[in-house]
C-alpha positions in Angstrom: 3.9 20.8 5.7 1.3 19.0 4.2 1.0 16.2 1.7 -0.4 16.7 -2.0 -1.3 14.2 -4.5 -0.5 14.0 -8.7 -1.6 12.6 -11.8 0.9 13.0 -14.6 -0.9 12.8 -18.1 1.9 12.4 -20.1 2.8 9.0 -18.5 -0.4 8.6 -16.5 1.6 7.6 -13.4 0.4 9.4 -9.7 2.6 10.7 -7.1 2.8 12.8 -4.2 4.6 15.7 -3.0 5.3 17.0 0.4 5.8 21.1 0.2 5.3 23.8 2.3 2.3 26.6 2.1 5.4 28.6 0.6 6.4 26.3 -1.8 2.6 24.8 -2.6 1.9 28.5 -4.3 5.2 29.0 -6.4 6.7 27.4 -9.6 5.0 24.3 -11.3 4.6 21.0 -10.2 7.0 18.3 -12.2 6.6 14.8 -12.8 9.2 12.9 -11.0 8.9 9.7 -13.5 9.1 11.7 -16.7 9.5 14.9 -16.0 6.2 16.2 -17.4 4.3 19.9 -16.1 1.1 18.1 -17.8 0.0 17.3 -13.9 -3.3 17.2 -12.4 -3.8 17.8 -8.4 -5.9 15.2 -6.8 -8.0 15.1 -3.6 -6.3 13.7 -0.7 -6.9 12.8 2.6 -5.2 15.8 5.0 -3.4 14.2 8.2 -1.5 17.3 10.5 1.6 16.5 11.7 3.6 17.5 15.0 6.3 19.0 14.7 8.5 16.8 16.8 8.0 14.1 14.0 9.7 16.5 11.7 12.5 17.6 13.7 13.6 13.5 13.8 14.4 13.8 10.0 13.5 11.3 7.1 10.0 11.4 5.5 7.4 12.8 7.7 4.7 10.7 6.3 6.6 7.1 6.0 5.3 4.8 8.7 2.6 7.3 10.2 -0.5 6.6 11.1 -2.7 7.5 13.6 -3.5 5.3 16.6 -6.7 2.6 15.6 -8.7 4.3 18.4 -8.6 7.5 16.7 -9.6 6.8 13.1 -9.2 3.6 10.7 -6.9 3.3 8.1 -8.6 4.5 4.8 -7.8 2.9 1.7 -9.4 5.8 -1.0 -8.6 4.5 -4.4 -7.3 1.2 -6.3 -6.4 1.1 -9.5 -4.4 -1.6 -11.4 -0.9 -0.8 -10.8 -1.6 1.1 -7.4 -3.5 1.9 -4.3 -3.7 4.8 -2.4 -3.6 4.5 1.5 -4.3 7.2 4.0 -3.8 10.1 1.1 -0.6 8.3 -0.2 -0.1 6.1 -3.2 1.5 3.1 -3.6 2.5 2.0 -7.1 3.8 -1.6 -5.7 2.5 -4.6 -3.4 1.9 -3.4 -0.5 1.7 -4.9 3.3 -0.4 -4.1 6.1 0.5 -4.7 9.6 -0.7 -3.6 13.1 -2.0 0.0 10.8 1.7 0.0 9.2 2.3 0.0 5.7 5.2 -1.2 4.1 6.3 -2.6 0.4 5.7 -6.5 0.1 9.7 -7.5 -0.4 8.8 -10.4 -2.8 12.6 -11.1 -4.0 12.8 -14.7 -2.0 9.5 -15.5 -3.8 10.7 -15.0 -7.0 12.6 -18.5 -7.9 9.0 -19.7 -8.1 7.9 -17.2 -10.5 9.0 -19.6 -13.7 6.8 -23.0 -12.4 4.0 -20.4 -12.0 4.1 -17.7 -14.4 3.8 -14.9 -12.0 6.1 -14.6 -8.6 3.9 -15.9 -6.0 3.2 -15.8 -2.3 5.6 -18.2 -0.8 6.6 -18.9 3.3 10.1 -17.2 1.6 8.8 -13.9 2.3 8.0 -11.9 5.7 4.4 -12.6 5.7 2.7 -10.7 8.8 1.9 -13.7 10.6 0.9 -12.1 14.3 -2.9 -12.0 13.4 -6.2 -13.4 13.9 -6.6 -12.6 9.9 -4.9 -12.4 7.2 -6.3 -10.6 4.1 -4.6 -11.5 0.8 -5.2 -9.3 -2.2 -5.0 -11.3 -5.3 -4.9 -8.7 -7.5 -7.6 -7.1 -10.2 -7.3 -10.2 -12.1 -6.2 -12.8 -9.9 -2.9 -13.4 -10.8 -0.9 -13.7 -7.5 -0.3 -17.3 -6.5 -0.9 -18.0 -3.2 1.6 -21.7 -2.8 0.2 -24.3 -0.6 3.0 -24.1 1.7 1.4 -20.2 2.9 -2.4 -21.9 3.5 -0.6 -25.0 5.9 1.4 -22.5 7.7 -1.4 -20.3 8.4 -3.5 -23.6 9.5 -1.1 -24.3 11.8 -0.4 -20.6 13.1 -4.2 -20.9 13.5 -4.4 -17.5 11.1 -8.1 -17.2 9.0 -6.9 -17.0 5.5 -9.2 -14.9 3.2 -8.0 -15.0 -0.8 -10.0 -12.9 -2.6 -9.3 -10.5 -5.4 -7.9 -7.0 -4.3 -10.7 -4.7 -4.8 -12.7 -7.3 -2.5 -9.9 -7.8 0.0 -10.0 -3.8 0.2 -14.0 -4.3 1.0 -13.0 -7.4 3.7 -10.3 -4.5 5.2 -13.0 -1.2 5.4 -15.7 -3.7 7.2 -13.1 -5.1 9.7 -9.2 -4.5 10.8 -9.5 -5.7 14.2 -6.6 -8.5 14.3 -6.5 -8.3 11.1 -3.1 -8.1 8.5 -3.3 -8.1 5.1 -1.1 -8.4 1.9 -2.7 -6.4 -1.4 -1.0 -7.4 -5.1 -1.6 -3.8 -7.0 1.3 -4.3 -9.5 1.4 -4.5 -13.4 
């Protein structure tokens, strides 16, 4: 099984595809978003896979990574509206903690949204705390809040805070992981 990566022209969104070498060679790839064949195969990163992983079921690729003394995590492309991460893209916020990547749940941030004009970073949310650092990705253009009440906890956790835009928190993450957590805004 391996993992390939998408670009759909007709609603210039990516995705990504796990198949066979069976399946990789028959029929035409489809745009899960619109439906499209108008798709483009993209370079990826190629990560092989044990087969005990996919005897447990579920997504083969969700939550893997390879242990930090083996290789760092690479992030290969950012784009507004998504990241790609270890050959798979992300088209939402995206959290990074001990080399695991999960979607930033930002739903108990959101009743701030209207005092700021975009939903912020709040103490609400599960913020990856157990660090040394803590990368925040403000987004292409800056537009992710970071409240007040996130930069006292972290003074008091003792957590380095670094707020920078995302493409330069992506440059702060390929210089240095040890310790480090981060939180990258990619969305619209």
């Amino acid at each position: 099984m391996a993992q390939h990566e998408y670009f759909c022209h007709t609603c210039k969104r990516s995705f990504s595809k796990t198949l066979s070498p069976a399946e990789y060679g028959e029929g035409a790839i489809v745009c899960p978003h619109c439906g499209s064949e108008d798709v483009e195969q993209r370079a990826s990163a190629f990560y092989p896979i044990k087969r005990e992983r996919l005897r447990r079921g579920g997504n083969a690729f969700r939550g893997f990574r390879l242990p930090s003394s083996e290789c760092e995590m690479q992030t290969e492309d950012f784009a507004f509206g998504s990241i790609r991460i270890d050959g798979i893209t992300h088209e939402h916020d995206v959290v990074i903690e001990g080399g695991e990547i999960r979607k930033r749940k930002k739903r108990d941030s959101k009743k701030f949204r209207d005092d700021l004009g975009h939903t912020p970073l709040s103490v609400e949310e599960d913020i990856p705390w157990k660090c040394r650092r803590l990368v925040i990705g403000t987004g292409a253009y800056r537009k992710l809040p970071v409240m007040t009440e996130v930069k006292k906890e972290a003074e008091g956790r003792k957590v380095e805070l670094v707020i920078v835009p995302t493409p330069t928190a992506i440059e702060e993450l390929q210089r240095n992981t040890k310790g480090t957590n981060a939180i990258l805004h990619v969305t619209r």
